[in-house]
Structure formats: structure tokens, C-alpha cells
C-alpha positions as CSV (number, residue, x, y, z in Angstrom):
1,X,20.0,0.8,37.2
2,X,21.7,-1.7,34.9
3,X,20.7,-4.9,36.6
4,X,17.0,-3.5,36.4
5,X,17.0,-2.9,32.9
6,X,18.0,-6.6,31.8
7,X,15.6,-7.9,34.3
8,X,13.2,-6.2,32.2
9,X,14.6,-7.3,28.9
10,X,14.4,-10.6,30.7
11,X,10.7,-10.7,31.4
12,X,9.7,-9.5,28.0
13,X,11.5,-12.5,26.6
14,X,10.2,-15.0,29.1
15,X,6.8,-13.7,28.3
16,X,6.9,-13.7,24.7
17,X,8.6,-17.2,25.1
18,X,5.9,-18.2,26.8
19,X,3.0,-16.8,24.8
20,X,4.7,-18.4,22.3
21,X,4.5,-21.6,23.9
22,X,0.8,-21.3,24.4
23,X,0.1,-21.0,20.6
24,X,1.8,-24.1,20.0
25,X,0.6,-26.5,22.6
26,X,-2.4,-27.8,21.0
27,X,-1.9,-28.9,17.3
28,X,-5.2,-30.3,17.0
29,X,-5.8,-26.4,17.3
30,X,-3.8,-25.5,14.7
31,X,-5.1,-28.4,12.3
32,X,-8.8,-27.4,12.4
33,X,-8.1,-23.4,12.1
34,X,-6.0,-24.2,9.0
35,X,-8.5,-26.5,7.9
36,X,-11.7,-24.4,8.2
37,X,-10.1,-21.4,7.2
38,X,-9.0,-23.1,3.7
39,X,-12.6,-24.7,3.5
40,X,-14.8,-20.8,3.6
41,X,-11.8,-19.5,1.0
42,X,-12.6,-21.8,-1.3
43,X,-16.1,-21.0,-1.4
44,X,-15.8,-17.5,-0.5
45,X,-13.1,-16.0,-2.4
46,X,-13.6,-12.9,-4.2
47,X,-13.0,-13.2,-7.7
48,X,-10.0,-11.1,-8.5
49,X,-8.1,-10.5,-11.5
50,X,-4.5,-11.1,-10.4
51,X,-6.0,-14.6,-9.0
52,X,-6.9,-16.1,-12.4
53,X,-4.6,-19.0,-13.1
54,X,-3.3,-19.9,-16.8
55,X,-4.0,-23.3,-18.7
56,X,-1.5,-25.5,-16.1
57,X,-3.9,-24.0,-13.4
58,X,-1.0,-22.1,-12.0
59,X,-0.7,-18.1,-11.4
60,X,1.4,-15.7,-13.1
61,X,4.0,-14.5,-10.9
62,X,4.7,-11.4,-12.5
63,X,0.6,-10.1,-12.2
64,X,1.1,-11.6,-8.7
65,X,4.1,-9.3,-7.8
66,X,1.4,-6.2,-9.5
67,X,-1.2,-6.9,-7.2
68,X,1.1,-7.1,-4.1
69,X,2.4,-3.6,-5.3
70,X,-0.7,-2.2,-5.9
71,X,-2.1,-3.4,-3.3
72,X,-0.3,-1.5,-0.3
73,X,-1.9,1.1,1.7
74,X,-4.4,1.3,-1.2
75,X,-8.2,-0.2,-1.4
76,X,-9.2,-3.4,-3.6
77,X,-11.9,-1.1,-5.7
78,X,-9.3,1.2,-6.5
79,X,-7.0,-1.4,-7.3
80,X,-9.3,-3.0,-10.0
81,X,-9.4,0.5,-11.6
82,X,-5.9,0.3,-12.6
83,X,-4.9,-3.2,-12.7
84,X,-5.8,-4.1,-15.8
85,X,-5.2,-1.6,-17.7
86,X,-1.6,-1.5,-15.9
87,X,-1.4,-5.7,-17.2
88,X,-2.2,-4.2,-20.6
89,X,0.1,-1.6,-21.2
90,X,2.8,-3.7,-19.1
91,X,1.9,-7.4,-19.8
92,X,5.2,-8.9,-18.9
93,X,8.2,-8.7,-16.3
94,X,10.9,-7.8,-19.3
95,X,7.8,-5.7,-20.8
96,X,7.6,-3.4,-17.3
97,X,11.8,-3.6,-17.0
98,X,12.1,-1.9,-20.6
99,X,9.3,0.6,-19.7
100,X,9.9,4.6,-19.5
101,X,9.8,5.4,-15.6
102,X,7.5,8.5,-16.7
103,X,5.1,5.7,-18.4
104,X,5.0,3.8,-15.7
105,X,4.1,6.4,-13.2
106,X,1.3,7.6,-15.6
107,X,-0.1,4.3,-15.3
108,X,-0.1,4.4,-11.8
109,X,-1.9,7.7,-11.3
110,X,-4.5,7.6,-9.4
111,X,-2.9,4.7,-6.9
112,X,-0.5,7.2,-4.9
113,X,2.1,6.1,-2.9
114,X,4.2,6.6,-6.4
115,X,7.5,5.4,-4.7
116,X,5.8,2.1,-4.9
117,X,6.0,2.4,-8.9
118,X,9.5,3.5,-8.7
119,X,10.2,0.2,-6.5
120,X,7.9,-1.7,-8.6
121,X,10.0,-0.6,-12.1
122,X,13.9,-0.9,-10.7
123,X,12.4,-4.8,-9.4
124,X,11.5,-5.8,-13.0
125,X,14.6,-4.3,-14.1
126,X,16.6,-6.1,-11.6
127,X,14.7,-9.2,-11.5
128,X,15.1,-9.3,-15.7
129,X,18.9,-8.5,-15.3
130,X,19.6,-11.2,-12.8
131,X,17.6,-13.9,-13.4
132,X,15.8,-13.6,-16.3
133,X,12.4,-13.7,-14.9
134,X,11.0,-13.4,-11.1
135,X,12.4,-16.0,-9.0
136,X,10.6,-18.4,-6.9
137,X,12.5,-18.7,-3.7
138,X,11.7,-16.0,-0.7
139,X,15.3,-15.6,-0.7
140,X,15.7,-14.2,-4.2
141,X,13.4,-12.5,-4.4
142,X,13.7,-10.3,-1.3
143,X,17.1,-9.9,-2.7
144,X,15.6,-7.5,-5.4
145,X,14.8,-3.6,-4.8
146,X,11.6,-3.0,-3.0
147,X,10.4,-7.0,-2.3
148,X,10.1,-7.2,1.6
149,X,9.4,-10.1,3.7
150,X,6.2,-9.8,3.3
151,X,6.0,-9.8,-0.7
152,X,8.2,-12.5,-1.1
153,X,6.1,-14.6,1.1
154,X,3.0,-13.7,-0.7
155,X,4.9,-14.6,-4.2
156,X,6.3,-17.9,-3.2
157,X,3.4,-19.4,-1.4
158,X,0.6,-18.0,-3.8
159,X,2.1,-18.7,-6.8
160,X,4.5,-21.6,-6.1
161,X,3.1,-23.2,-3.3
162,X,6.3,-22.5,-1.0
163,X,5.2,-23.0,2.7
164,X,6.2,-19.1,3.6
165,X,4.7,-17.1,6.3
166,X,3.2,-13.8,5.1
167,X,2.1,-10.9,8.0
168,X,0.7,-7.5,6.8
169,X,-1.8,-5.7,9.0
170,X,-4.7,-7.4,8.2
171,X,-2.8,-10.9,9.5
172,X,-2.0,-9.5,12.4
173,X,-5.2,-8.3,13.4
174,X,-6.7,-12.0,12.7
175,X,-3.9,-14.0,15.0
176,X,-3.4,-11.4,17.5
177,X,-7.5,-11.8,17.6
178,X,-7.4,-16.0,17.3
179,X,-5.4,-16.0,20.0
180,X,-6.5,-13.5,22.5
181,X,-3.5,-11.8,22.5
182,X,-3.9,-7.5,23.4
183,X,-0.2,-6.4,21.9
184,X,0.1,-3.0,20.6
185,X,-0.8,-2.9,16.5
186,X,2.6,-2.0,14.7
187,X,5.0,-2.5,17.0
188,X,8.4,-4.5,16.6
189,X,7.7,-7.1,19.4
190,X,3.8,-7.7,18.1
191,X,5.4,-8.1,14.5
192,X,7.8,-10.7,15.9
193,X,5.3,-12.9,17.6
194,X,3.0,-12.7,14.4
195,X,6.4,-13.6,12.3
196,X,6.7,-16.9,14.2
197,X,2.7,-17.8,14.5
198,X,1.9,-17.4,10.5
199,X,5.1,-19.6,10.1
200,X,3.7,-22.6,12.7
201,X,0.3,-22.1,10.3
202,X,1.6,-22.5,7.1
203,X,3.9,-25.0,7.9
204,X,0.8,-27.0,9.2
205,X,-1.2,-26.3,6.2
206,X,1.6,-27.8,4.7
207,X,1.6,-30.6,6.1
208,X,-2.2,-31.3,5.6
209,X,-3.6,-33.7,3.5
210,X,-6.8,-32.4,2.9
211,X,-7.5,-31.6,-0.9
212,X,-8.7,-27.5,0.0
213,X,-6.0,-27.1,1.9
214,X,-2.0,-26.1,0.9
215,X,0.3,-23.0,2.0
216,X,-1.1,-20.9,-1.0
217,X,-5.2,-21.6,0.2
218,X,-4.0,-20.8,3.5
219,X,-1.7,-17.6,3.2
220,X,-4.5,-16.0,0.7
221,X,-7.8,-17.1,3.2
222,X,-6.1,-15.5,5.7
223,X,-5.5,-12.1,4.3
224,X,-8.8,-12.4,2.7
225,X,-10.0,-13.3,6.1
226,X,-8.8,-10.1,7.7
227,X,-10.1,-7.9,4.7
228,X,-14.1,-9.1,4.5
229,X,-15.0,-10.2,8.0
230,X,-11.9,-10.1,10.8
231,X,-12.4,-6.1,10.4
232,X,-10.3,-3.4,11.8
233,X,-13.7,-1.4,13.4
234,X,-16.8,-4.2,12.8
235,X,-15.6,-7.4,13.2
236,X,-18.1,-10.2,11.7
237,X,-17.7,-12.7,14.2
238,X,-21.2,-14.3,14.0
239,X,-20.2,-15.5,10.2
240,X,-16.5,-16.2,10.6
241,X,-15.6,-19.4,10.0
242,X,-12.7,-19.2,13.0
243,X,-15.3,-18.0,16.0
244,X,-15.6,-21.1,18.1
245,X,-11.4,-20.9,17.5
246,X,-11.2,-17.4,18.7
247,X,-10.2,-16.0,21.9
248,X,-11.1,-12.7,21.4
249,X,-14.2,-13.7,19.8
250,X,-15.1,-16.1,23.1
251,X,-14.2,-13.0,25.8
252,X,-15.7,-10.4,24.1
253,X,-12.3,-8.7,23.4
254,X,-12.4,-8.3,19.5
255,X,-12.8,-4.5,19.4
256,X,-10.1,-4.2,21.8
257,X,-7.5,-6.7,20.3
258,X,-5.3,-5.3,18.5
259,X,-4.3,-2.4,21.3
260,X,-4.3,0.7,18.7
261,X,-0.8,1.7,17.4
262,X,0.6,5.2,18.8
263,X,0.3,7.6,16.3
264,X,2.4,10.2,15.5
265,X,1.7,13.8,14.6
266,X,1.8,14.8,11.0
267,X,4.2,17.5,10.4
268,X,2.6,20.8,9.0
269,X,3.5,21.6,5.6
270,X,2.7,24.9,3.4
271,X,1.7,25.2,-0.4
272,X,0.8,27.8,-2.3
273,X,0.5,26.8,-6.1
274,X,-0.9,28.8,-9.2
275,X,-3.5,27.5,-12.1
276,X,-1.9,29.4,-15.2
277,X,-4.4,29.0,-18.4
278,X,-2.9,30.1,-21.7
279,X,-5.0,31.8,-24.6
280,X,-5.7,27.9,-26.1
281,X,-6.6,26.9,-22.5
282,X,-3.7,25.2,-21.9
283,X,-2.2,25.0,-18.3
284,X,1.0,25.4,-17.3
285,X,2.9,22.2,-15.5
286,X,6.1,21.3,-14.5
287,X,8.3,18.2,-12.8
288,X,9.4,18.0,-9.4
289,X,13.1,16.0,-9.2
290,X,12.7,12.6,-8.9
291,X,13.9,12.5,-5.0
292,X,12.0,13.7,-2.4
293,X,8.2,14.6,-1.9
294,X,6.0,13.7,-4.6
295,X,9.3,13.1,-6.8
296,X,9.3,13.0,-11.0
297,X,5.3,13.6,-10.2
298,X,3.3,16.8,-12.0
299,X,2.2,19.9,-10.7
300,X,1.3,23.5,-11.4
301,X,3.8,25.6,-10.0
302,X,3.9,26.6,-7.0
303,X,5.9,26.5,-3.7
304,X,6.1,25.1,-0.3
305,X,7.6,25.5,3.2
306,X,7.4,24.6,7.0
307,X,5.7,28.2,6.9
308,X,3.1,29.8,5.1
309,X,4.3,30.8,1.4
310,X,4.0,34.3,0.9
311,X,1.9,35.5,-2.2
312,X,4.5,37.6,-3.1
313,X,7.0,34.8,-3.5
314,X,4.8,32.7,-5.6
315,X,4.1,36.2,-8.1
316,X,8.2,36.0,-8.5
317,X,8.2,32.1,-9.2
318,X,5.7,32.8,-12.0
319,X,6.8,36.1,-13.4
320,X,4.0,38.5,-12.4
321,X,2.7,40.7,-9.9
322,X,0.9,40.0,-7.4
323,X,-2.5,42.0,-9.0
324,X,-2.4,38.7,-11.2
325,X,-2.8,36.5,-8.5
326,X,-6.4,35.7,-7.5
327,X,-6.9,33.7,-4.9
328,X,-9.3,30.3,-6.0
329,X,-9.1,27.7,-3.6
330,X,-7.4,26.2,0.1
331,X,-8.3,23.1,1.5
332,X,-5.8,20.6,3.9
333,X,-4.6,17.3,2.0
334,X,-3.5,14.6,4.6
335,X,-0.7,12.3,3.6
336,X,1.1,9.6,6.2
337,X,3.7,12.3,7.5
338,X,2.4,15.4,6.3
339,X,-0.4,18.0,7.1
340,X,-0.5,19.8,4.1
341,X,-2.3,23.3,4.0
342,X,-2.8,24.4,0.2
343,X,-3.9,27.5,-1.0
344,X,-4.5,27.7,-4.6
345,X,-4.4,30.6,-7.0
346,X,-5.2,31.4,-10.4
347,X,-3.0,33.7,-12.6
348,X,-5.0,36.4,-14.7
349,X,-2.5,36.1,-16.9
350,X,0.1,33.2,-18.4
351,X,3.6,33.5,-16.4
352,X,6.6,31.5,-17.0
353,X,8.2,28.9,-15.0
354,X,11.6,27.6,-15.9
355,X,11.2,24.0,-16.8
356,X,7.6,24.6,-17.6
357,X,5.7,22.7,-19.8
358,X,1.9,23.9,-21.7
359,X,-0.3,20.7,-22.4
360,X,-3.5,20.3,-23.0
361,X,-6.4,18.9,-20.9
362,X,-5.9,15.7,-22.8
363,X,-2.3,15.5,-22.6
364,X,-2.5,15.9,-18.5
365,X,-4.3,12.7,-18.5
366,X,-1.3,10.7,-20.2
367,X,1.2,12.5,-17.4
368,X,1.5,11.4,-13.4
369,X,-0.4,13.6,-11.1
370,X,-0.4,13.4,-7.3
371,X,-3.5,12.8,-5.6
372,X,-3.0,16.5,-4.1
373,X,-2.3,17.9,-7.8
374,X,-5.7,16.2,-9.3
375,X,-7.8,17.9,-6.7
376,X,-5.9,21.2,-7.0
377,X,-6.7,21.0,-11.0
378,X,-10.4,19.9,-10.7
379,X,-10.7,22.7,-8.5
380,X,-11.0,24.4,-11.5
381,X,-12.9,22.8,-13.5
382,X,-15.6,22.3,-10.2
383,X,-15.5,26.3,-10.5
384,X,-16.0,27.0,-14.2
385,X,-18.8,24.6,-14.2
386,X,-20.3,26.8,-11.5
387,X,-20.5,30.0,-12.8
């Protein structure tokens, strides 16, 4: 049984040596995709906010490393919702660092994913503590809290030009596409090969002498690339600038390439929460701890479990009986991990929750809500407006 399993550990390597041998072989390939690829960005670009440069033509790191942030698991239109005002309420690195975490979180409400605004804060903290200002070497700057690989090859070649390989899912779908190649989206060994053919790219654009074409045209057509025509479901092959390049493209194998990544089940999670008005209309909120699901975020109180919450456990968390407990609303919010089935009340009359907090409808809007919490509160408002 031993010998078997290194013979298999064997032929993966020889075949991912070997693939990887294939992608290289031609560099007159490589040349001309780098080329054409630079010469449709630069006259197909979208124009985006974090890619305006300054008077010396050059970006500004710190709206750079905003934009990468923001910019994870979350759409470009909702992105341009909160960039800017993000920029103006934060316009610097040592402006973000000396930020209130609660601050920052309200500004991100609305983008989710809030441990990517936790991340986002400690970096400017450390980044101001350590050097001053974001640094410009991939090595520094996956040194700080919550840069990745990824990030700090997006930073350095966008903004300074540095000849570093970037790979999120939408650069894997285009070079596992370019180059015919069916591996499974996701997984470590596909990441690996990707790793190495972004890096033989950019180095080549680096190399190139041609005025549209440098690491920072290339890294940024290629992620632009993968977001308006290499698409995940409808691939625009007749306009991409790559099609006569493309394997996939040429054997008919773009819908299949990538192989789809396993998925895995979501866990099922319960919530019952309450909407408690006060006589001046105000609601009753309160914090979760800052670890955890959802953590340092705002909610109405409530409960959850592996199991359903019983009414009569959500009456005692409030102070009331359970007469006073009407139920409003239930609907299922999706998250990565979690299946969440939420049942929503609304208290007939104000409880009290220890840690609770009565604002106003105006004040909410200053405070971070969850995505789940927003749609839980304009329930009610969706109801009043009803009767």
C-alpha cells in the first residue's frame, strides 16, 4: 500500500511538471497574449475610482489597498456605493489607523464580509506603526495582518510596477481557460499551477518593450479580463481579444474549463430575534462581541442555535411573556458556511435587554448592520407601509 501511494504522488508531480512544461515551450505564445491583452485594457478599461492616478501619473497605494479590500467576494456596483464615501471619511493610511473600529465598520455597512474591515483597520495600524506608510515590496506587505499573496501582488505591480504575479478566481478561470487546462476550480494543486503561469506572464510583460505594455497593464487586463468577457457562466469568446490564443476557446471546452469546485453543505443555523419599538419609536439594538459570527456588528435581540429557538426563550431574553410576542416575519439568509433560518418577532410591548441600546431610525444608519439585520429591520418598515 505504501509504494502505491508515492507512485501516485509521483504521477501527479510528473504531470503537473509536465503541464507546466507545455505552458512554457512557446514564448512567442506568451509575448503576443501579453501583448494583446495589454493593447484591449488600454482601450477597454472601465473607469474606476481607485484607478485614477495623481499629478506624477502614479496611483495611490493606500485607495489601491481599499479597493482590493473591498473588492473581495463583493460586486464592482456595490463597491462604487461605498468607496468613496469610505476615501472621504478615511482619506489616508494614518487617517484609517487612528479611526474608531465601530467607525470603520459603519462605513463599511452594506459591503458584508465585516472581518474584512477588521483586517483592513489593524493593516493601517500596523502598516503606520512599522513603516510609516504602506510598503512597496510583496514581502512587506504580506508581512502585515490580513495582506495575502494575492493583495500584495495586486499592490506592488498596480501601483509600483513590481513584476508580481497576482491569481484570484477570476485569473484562474482565464489561464486555466488560455490553456486548455480542465483542473478542479479552488483546489490547492489548480492554485499552484496558476501561481507559477501568472508569474511566467508578468515576468514577460516585463520584459516587453512595447509602450501599452508593463506588469501593472498586464496584472489589471487580466483580472479585468476575467470580470467583463472571460465569464464564469457566459463566456464572450467572439470579442475576446485572447480567442485565437485560447485552448478552450478553439475545442469548445470554455463552459467546461474550469471543472466546478466541490461544494460543501452549509451548516443549518436557527434565529429567532424580536423588533422592540419604544413609545418615541425607537428600536431596541444591541452589540454582539467582537469574535465570532457577525462580531462588534448590530442587531435586535434575539437568539440563535443549531436548533430551533424556542419562543419562550426569546420572551425571557427580552423580559416579557410570551402574549407579547407576535410573530412578523421568517425568511432563510444564506451566508458562505451557514444556512440561516430566521424567524422574526415583534414585541407588543418595549422589553429590556442587558446591554441594550434605544436609537432612533437615524441613528441606526450611523451604526454597522449585517446584511441579515438590514433585512430583518426593513421587514418592518415593508409592513407598516402595507397596512
Amino acid at each position: 500500500m505504501p509504494t502505491g501511494k508515492t507512485s501516485n504522488r509521483s504521477s501527479k508531480k510528473s504531470s503537473r511538471a509536465s503541464t507546466k512544461a507545455d505552458t512554457v515551450r512557446d514564448p512567442a505564445h506568451d509575448a503576443r497574449l501579453v501583448r494583446d491583452l495589454c493593447r484591449w485594457f488600454e482601450v477597454s478599461a472601465r473607469d474606476l475610482p481607485w484607478r485614477k492616478t495623481g499629478n506624477a501619473g502614479k496611483r495611490d497605494p493606500y485607495r489601491s489597498l481599499v479597493s482590493e479590500f473591498m473588492l473581495q467576494q463583493t460586486q464592482v456596483s456595490r463597491v462604487l456605493e461605498k468607496f468613496g464615501p469610505f476615501i472621504e471619511r478615511f482619506p489616508t493610511l494614518s487617517a484609517l489607523a487612528s479611526a474608531d473600529e465601530d467607525d470603520v465598520l459603519a462605513m463599511w455597512s452594506g459591503l458584508g464580509y465585516y472581518r474584512r474591515a477588521r483586517s483592513l483597520h489593524h493593516c493601517a495600524q500596523e502598516a503606520s506603526t512599522r513603516f510609516g506608510e504602506l510598503p512597496v515590496s510583496v514581502d512587506d506587505l504580506v508581512s502585515l495582518k490580513g495582506i495575502g499573496r494575492y493583495t500584495a501582488g495586486a499592490i506592488a505591480s498596480i501601483v509600483h510596477n513590481e513584476p508580481a504575479p497576482i491569481v484570484d478566481g477570476n485569473v484562474e478561470r482565464v489561464l486555466l481557460r488560455i490553456e486548455g487546462q480542465p483542473f478542479r476550480a479552488g483546489e490547492p494543486d489548480t492554485r499552484d499551477w496558476c501561481w507559477d503561469r501568472a508569474e511566467e506572464l508578468v515576468k514577460q510583460a516585463a520584459k516587453s518593450r512595447a509602450k501599452s505594455v508593463s506588469p501593472a497593464a498586464f496584472n489589471e487586463a487580466l483580472m479585468e479580463l476575467g470580470a467583463l468577457v472571460c465569464t464564469p457562466r457566459s463566456p464572450s469568446c467572439l470579442t475576446c481579444p485572447l480567442r485565437t490564443d485560447c485552448r478552450a476557446c478553439q475545442t469548445g471546452q470554455q463552459h467546461e474549463i474550469p471543472a466546478p469546485k466541490a461544494r460543501q453543505a452549509r451548516k443549518p443555523l436557527y434565529m429567532a430575534c424580536a423588533i422592540v419599538e419604544n413609545k418615541k419609536s425607537q428600536l431596541l439594538i444591541s452589540q454582539r462581541p467582537k469574535g465570532g459570527l457577525w462580531g462588534g456588528l448590530w442587531e435586535v435581540p434575539g437568539l440563535e442555535s443549531d436548533s430551533p429557538v424556542p419562543i419562550e426563550a426569546l420572551a425571557a431574553r427580552l423580559g416579557v411573556a410570551t402574549k407579547d410576542l407576535i410573530r412578523h416575519n421568517e425568511f432563510v439568509f444564506e451566508t458562505t458556511h451557514r444556512s440561516v433560518k430566521v424567524e422574526v418577532y415583534r414585541a407588543t410591548r418595549a422589553g429590556s435587554v442587558t446591554g441594550g441600546r434605544w436609537v432612533t431610525r437615524n441613528e441606526l444608519e450611523t451604526l454597522a448592520l449585517g446584511s441579515l439585520q438590514s433585512r430583518v429591520i426593513a421587514s418592518l418598515t415593508a409592513r407598516k407601509e402595507s397596512l
